[in-house]
N, C-alpha and C positions, 0 to 999 in steps of 0.2 A: 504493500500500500504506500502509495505516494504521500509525504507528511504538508500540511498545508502551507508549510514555508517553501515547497519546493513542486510548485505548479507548473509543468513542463513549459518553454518559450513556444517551441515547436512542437505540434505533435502529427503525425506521420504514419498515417494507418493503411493496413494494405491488405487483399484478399486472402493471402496466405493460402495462396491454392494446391503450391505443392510444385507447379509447373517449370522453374527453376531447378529442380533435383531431380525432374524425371528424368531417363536417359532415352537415346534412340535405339536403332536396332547393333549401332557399333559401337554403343557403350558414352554416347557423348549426351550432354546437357546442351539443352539451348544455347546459352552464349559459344559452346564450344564446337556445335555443328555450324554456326552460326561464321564461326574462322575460319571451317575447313571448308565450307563454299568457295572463301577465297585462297583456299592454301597453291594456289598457280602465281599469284602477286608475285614479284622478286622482292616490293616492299611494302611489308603489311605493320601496319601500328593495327596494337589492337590496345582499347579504352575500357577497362570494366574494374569493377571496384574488390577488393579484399575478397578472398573466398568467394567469387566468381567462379574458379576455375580456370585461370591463366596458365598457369603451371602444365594442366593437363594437356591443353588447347594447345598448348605449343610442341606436347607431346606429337602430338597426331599429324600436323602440321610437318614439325621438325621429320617424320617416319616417310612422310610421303614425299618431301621432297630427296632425302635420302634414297628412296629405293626407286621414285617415278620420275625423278626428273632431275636427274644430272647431279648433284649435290654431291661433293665426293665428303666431306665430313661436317657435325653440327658443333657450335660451339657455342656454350651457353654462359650467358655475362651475368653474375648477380653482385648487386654494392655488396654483400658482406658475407661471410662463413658461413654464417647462421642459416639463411634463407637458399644456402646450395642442398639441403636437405628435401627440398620441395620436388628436386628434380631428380631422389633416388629412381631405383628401379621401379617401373609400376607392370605390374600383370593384363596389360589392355587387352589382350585376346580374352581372357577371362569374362569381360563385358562386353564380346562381340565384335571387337575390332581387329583387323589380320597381321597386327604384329603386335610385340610388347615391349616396351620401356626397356632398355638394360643401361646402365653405364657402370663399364669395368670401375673398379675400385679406385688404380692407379690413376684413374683420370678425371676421381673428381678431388679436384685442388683444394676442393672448399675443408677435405677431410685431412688433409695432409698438413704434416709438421712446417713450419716453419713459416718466414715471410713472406710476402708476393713477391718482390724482387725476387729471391731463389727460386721460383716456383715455375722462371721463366725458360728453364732446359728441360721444363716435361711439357711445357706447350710445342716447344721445339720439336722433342723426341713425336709429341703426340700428332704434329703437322706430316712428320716425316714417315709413319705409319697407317696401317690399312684399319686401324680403328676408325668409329663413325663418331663417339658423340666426347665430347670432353663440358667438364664445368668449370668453369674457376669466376673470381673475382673482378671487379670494374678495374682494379687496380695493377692486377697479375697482365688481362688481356693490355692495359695501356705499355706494362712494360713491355710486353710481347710484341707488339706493334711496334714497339720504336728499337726493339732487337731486329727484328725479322726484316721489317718493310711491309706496308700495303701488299704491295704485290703475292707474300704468301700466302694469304687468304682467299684468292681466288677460289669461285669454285667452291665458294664455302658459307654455307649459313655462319650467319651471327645475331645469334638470338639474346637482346639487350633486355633483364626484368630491373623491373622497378626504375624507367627510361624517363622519371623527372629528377633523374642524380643527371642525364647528359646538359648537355646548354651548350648554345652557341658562343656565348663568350669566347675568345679570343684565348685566352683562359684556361680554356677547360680542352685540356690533355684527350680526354675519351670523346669531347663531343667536332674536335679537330680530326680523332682520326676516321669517325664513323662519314663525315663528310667528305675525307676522301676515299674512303671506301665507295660512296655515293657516288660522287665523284667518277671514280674508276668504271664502274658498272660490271665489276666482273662477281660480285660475290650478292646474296641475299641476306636482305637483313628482317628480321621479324623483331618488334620493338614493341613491351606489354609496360602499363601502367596503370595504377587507381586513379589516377591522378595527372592531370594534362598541367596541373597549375605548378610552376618552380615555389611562388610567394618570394621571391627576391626580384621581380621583374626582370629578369633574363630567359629569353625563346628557349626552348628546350628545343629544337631546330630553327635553323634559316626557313623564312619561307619559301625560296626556291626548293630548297631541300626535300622540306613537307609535301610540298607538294606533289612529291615523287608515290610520295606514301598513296596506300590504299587502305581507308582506315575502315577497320568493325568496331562498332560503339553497343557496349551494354550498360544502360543506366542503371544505379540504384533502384531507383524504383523497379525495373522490369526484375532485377535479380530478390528484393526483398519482399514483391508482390505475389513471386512464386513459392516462397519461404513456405516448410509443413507445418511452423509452430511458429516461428516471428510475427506476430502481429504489429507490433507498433514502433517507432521509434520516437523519443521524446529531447527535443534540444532547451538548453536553458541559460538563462546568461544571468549570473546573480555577482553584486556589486559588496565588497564589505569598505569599514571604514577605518577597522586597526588592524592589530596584525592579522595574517590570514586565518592562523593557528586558531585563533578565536573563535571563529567562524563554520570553520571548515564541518564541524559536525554537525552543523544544520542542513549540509548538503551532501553525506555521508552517510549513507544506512547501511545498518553493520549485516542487517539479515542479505543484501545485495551484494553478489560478485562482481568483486570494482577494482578497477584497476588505477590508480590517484598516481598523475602528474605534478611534481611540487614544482616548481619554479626555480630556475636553473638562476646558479647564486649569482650570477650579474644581471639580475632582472631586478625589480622595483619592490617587488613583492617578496623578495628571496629575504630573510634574515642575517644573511652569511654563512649561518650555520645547519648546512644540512643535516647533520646529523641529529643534531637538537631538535628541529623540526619533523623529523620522520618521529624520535621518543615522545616526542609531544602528542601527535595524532595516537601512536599507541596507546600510551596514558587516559588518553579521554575517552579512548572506546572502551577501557576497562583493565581489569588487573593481569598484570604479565605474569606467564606461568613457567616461562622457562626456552627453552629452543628444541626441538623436534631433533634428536640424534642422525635420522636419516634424512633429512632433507634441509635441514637449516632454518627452515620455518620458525619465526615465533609465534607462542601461543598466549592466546591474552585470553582471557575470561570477562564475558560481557554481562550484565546485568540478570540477563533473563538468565544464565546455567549454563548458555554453549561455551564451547572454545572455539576463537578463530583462530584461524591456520594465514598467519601472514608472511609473505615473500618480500624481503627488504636489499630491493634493487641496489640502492643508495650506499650500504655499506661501501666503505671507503677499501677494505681489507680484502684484497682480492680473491682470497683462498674463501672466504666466507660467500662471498659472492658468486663465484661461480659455482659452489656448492650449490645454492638457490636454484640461482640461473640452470644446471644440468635438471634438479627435480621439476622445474618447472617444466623441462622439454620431454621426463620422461613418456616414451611414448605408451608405456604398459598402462598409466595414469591419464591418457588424452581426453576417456570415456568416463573418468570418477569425478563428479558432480564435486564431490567432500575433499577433494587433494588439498585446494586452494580458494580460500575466502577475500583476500583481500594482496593485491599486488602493490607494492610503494615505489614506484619509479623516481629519476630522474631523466636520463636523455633515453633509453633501454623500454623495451614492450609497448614500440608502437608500428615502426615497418616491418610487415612478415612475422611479426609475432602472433603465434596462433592459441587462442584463449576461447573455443567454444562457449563457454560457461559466462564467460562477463558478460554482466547485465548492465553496469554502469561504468562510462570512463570521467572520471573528474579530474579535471586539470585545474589548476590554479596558475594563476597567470596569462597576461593577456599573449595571444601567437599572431603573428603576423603574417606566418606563412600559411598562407591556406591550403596549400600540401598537407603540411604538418596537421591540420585540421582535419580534412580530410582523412586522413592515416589514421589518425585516434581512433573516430568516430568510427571505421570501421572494425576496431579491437572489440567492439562492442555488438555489431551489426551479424555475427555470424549465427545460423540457427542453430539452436539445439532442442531436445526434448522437454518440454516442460519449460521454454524460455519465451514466454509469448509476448515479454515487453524488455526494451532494451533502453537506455537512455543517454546520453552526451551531455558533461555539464561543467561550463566555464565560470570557476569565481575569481573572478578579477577586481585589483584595488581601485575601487570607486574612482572613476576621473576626473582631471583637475579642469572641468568645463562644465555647461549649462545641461540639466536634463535636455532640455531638448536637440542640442550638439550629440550626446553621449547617443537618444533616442534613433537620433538620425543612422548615427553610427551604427550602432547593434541592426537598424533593419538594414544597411549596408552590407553587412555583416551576414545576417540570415537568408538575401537575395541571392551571395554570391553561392553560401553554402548550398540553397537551393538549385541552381547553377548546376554546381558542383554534382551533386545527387543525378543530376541529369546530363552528370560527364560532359555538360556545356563550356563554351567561352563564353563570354561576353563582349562582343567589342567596342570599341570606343565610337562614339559617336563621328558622322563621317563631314566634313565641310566641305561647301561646295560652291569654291569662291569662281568670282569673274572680275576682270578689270572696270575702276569705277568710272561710271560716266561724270566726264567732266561739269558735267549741271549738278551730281548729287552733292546734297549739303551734307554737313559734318556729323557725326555722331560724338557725343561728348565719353568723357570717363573710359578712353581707353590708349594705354602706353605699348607702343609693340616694342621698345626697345632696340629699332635699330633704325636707321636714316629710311628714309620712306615708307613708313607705316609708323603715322602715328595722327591724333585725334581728325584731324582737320582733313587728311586723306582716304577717311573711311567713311564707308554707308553699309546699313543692313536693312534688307528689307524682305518681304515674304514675296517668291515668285508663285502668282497665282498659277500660273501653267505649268511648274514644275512640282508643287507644293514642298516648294522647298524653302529656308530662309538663305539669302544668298551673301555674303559678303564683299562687298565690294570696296577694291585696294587701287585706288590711282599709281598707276605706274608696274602696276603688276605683272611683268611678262607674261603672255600668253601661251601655250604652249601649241607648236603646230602640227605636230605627227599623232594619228589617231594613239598612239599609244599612250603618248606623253600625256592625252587630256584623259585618258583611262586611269594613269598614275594617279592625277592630281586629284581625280574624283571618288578614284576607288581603293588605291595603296600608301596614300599618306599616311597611313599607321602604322603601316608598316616602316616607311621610310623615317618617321621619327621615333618609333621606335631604337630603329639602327643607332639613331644617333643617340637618344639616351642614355641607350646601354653601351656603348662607344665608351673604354677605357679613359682615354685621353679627355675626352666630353666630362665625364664623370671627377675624374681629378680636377677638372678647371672650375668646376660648379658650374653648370650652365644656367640654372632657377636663381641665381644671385645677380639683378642686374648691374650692380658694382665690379662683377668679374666674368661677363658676358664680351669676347672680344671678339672682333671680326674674323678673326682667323680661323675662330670655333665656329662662327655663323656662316660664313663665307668659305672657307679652306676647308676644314675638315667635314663639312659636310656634305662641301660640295663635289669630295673624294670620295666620298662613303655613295655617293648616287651615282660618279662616274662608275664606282667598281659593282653596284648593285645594277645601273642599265645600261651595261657598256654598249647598248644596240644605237641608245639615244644620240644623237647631234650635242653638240654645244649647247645651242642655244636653247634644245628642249631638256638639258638637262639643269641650265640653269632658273627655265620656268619652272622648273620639278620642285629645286632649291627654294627658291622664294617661297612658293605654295607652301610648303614644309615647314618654312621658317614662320608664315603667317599662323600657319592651324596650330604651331607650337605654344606660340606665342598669345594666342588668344587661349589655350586648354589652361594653361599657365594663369591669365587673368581671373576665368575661368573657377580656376581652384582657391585663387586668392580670396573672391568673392565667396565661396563656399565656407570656406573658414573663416568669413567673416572680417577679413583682413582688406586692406587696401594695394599700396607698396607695396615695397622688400620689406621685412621687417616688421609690416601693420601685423599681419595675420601671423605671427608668433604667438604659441602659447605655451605657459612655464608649467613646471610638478606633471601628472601623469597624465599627457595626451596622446600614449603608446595606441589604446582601443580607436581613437579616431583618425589621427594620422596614419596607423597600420591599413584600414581600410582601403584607403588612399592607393596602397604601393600592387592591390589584385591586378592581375595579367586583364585586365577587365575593365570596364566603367559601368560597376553597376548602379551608380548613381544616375544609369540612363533609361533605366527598366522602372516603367511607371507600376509598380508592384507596393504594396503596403501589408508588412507583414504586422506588424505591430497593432497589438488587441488594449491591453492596458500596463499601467504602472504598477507595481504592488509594495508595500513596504519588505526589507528584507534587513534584520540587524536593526545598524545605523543605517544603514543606506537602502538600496532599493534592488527590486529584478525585474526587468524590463520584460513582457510577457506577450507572446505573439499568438496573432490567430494560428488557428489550427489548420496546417496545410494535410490535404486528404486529397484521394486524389486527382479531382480534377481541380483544385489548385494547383498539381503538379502540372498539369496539363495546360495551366493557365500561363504556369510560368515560361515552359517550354513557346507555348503558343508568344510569347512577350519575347522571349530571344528572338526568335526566328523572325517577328516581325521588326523590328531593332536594324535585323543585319540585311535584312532584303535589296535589293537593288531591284524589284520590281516596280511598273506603273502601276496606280490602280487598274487602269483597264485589264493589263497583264494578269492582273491578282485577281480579279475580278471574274478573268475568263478561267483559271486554275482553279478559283473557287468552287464553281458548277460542274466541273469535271472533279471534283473531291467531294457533291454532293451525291454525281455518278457512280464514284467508287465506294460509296458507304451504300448504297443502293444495292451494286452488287455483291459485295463482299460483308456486309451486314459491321462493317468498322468506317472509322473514319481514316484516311494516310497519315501513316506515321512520322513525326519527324524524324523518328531516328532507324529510319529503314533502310537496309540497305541498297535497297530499288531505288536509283535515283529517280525514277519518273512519279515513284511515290513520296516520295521526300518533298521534290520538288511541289506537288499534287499541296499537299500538308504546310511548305512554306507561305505556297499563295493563298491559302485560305486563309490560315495567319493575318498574313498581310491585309486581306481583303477586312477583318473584321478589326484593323487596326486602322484602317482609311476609311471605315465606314463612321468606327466612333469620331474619328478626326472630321467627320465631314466634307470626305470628298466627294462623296456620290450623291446625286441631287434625285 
């Protein structure tokens, strides 16, 4: 029973049909028939959340490009030891499929002594032999690659899990060499994630790159909807005023299998002393009985008579720790409900950590990375028997800003997570400037920060025939080549992205108009567009430039104005404004999805928990249907005529098109209706 201090934010209810755990006739689950439609791809991403069934799917995949089609050996990438266990041997003929899993001993890395750098003469050995599958680490294959060369890998799957560690960063060793892999076009690559979002603002591909990809998408929803006992998921965002420790048991129930995130000690929230912190929470759920001889466990005794059984991640002492850590993973215990009551983390049991049995994940401290979010929330999301509600709960130190900043924030916050559940982006909203007519008059209240864009040179107005708002920049090159005006109108987010995320951009401070210099607005970005459309002219690459600098420059004021700020410097704010500025940094602008998740306020402590409608699900549907019309490039007429041909297809097929179907005629079917009932509310159709 839910206690009345802790009334879900979100709540998240689903059929629980079962249809996610059904298998076919060769042993596969929906989302994993679902990848092996496309297992001909050279590059398939595939999108689906925690215990989906990635692992498997890539099994099956990985088998049949090895025996149908050219593939002389597979090599499987995981960030860490731990999670190379996913990919033991499995018996797939057993459930109907014509081969089975095996990986020799010798070749999976993730089992063997030592450190990655060593580990780089048995990738070697393993290249130069007639074995098929090897496992090792992101770290091991980096060294490998820059032993070997590209070129060994021809001819070879490389199969990337857990593929929001890659990034395009300049930076990033793995996400360098997979692009020239790409690149090269000699090897395939299969690339699995929960999680499409970094939460640092860096691509986890180039969009050329991406675009290579053929992607399969399985939302939360579709995988949680099929669940035999998960009914519900419940998210909640509660605020305290002193230390956390105080608190924490309002949001903590001891009869709940929960896994507690404390605050990593350069946080806000952290006390310094973790270990103090983890004795505290034991102390308050009740009296300590001693440590469990074979697993490391402590055991406390709680009011009512039981003992919990708790796992204390946080130990400083390693021997003690991995003690834990092994009984946590034994596999004879994966099915005992009674092993483990209460897990205590700090950075440990959230990717690849598999915990049937949690019911709640409580993290204290605010995250920025919506990965990291993400990831949690699924430690908690897996079925089990007798688990028919799950719940995600963030208490964070009250922020140093206006309930209604914070308010804003947290439905920020629950949009994007929603989003998220629906394995979405979101993208940034798109501008769609034209050069100003010399009659139009000024708009006041706005600085572009560099010589020719600024107040007296600019006009905004609504095009009624395009229903678009247009901005209009006196002196703004035009761009002449069909492609150059597709950039301007359709990849300037991408193009400022580039620069954002741009090493050199980022040490210069670009958002500081005091430290904003030509060479960064002019020179370095206007290199970053020659090497992104080397096809472009000059001249259209320097329209590209300007457009770029303009939509930058205005998302910028943009954001100032959001925070309430004016200048540089206005829109500063002191003490903990981690929950609203974090929101700020999602690979996304969900501040552009006209979505209101937010029900009421409730008191909580000293401070409060901000408490949202209940998404069910055709609010899921709502939301999705809110992306998709966000990102359209359609007219209404366009949208208008997909609409009636998506009334056609629920006629026959007794559904409506899905967004997230692989049939792009049905996709697309599902966009434009979308669309159509987002330009109907708009008032475009008379």
């Amino acid at each position: 029973m839910t206690p009345d201090n802790q009334v879900p934010s979100v709540s998240v209810s689903y059929a629980s049909n079962g249809n996610s755990t059904k298998a076919n006739a060769l042993g596969m689950r929906p989302m994993q028939e679902r990848v092996y439609e496309r297992r001909g791809e050279p590059y398939l991403l595939i999108k689906s959340p925690p215990a989906s069934g990635k692992s498997r799917a890539l099994m099956f995949v990985a088998l049949d490009k090895l025996h149908n089609q050219g593939v002389k050996q597979a090599i499987i990438v995981v960030p860490e030891k731990s999670i190379g266990a996913s990919f033991n041997d499995e018996p797939l003929t057993k459930y109907g499929f014509w081969a089975d899993w095996t990986v020799q001993p010798k070749w999976n890395l993730c089992n063997a002594p030592g450190e990655d750098g060593g580990k780089v003469n048995s990738v070697g050995a393993f290249l130069d032999s007639a074995d098929k599958v090897l496992v090792c680490t992101h770290a091991t294959f980096r060294f490998a690659v820059e032993r070997f060369g590209i070129e060994r890998f021809d001819d070879r799957l490389i199969a990337v899990d857990e593929f929001h560690h890659v990034s395009a960063d300049p930076d990033s060793k793995l996400g360098q060499h997979l692009g020239q892999i790409i690149a090269r076009e000699s090897a395939h690559i299969v690339a699995m994630t929960g999680s499409y979002f970094r939460g640092d603002a860096v691509p986890v591909l180039s969009p050329q790159d991406e675009a290579k990809f053929d992607t399969v998408t399985y939302t939360y929803y579709e995988q949680l909807n099929g669940y035999q006992y998960l009914k519900q998921l419940d998210i909640g965002y509660f605020f305290y005023s002193g230390p956390y420790a105080d608190d924490i048991l309002k949001v903590l129930e001891p009869a709940e299998k929960t896994i507690v995130h404390i605050p990593s000690v350069n946080s806000r929230e952290s006390t310094k002393d973790k270990i103090r912190e983890v004795e505290h929470i034991i102390e308050e759920l009740g009296e300590w009985q001693g440590i469990d001889p074979a697993t490391g466990f402590q055991l406390v005794k709680v009011p009512d008579g039981r003992i919990l059984r708790i796992a204390d991640l946080v130990d400083d002492d390693a021997s003690r720790r991995d003690r834990v850590s092994a009984a946590l993973k034994d596999p004879a215990q994966k099915n005992n409900r009674d092993h483990v009551d209460i897990i205590i983390a700090l950075g440990m049991a959230k990717e690849g950590f598999d915990w049937i049995w949690c019911e709640h994940a409580l993290t204290v401290g605010y995250r920025s990375s919506l990965t990291e979010i993400v990831q949690i929330i699924g430690r908690a999301t897996r079925d089990a028997p007798g688990k028919t509600r799950a719940r995600f709960t963030n208490l964070i130190a009250e922020p140093d800003a206006s309930e209604e900043s914070v308010t804003e924030a947290v439905n920020d916050t629950l949009k994007a997570i929603a989003a998220s559940l629906l394995m979405e982006q979101v993208l940034a909203p798109r501008f769609n400037f034209t050069p100003k007519n010399p009659n139009s008059g000024p708009v006041e209240g706005f600085n572009y920060g560099e010589g020719g864009y600024d107040p007296k040179k600019t006009n905004v107005g609504f095009n009624e025939e395009t229903g678009q708002f247009q901005i209009e920049i006196k002196g703004l090159a035009e761009p002449k080549s069909k492609e150059a005006a597709r950039i301007c109108t359709e990849d300037l987010n991408e193009v400022i992205a580039a620069f954002v995320q741009d090493k050199t951009t980022i040490e210069r401070g670009i958002f500081d108009e005091e430290l904003i210099p030509e060479e960064l607005t002019q020179v370095r970005l206007g290199k970053i567009i020659k090497d992104k459309y080397p096809e472009l002219d000059e001249e259209d690459q320097e329209a590209v430039r300007q457009h770029a600098i303009a939509a930058l420059t205005l998302t910028q004021q943009a954001k100032q104005i959001a925070l309430g700020g004016g200048g540089a410097g206005d829109g500063e704010q002191s003490g903990n404004t981690a929950l609203i500025d974090g929101v700020r940094k999602f690979a996304m602008d969900v501040r552009e999805l006209d979505i209101d998740l937010i029900d009421r306020i409730n008191p909580f402590g000293e401070a409060y928990a901000i408490l949202a409608k209940t998404m069910s699900e055709d609010s899921l549907k709502q939301v999705a249907a809110a992306i998709a019309a966000k990102r359209t490039s359609l007219t209404p007429d366009e949208a208008k005529d997909l609409a009636v041909r998506a009334v056609r297809f629920k006629k026959e097929r007794g559904r409506l098109p899905s967004i997230s179907s692989t049939d792009a005629w049905e996709k697309r079917m599902a966009e434009g209706a979308a669309a159509f009932v987002r330009f109907k509310d708009e008032g475009r159709y008379e």
